[in-house]
Each structure stands twice: as structure tokens, then as C-alpha cells.
C-alpha positions in Angstrom: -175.4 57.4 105.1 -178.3 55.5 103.8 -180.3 57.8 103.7 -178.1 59.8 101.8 -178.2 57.0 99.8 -182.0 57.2 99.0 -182.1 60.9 98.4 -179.3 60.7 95.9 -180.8 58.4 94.3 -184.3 60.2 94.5 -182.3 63.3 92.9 -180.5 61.0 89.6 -184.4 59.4 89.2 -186.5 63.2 88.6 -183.0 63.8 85.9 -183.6 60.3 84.4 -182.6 60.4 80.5 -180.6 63.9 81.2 -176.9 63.6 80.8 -174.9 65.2 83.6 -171.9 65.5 84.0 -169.4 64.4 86.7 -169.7 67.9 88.3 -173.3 68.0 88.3 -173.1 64.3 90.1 -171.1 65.5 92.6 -173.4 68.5 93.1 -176.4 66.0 93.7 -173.9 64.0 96.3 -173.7 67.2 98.2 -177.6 68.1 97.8 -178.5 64.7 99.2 -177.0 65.0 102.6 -179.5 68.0 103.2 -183.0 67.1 104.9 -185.4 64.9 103.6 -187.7 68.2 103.3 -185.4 70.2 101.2 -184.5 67.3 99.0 -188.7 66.8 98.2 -188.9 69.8 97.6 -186.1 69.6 94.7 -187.4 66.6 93.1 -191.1 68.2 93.1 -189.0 71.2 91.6 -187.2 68.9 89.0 -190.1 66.8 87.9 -192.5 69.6 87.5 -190.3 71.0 85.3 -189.9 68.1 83.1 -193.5 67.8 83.4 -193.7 71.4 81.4 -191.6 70.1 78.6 
């Protein structure tokens, strides 16, 4: 569960100063209990497309 923990947080951190909404939390919830691997891979997803903004 800690980890779960981390990679939510991991997740809310790469969406930082985007507003989302209580369905989209519990989305990240659910995506954080997946494997460390798929979750990098997410955030690398999410910040390089902030990064192109």
C-alpha cells in the first residue's frame, strides 16, 4: 500500500497546477496500484507532454 502510496503521488506531481476532477483522482488511485514500470512510463508520458506546451 505504500507503494501505492508513492506512485499516486508520483501521478498528482507530473498533473501539478492541472485541475482534475474527483473522477480523474480516482482514475490515478486505480493507475497507481499497477507496476512501478507502467506507472514511469505514465509520468515520462505526462511530463513530456507538458514539456511540449
Amino acid at each position: 500500500m505504500e507503494n501505492q502510496e508513492k506512485q499516486y503521488k508520483r501521478l498528482v506531481s507530473a498533473l501539478d497546477g492541472i485541475e482534475i476532477s474527483d473522477d480523474e483522482k480516482r482514475l490515478l488511485i486505480w493507475l497507481s496500484g499497477w507496476d512501478k514500470m507502467t506507472v514511469d512510463g505514465i509520468v515520462s508520458l505526462l511530463n513530456k507532454c507538458r514539456s511540449e506546451r
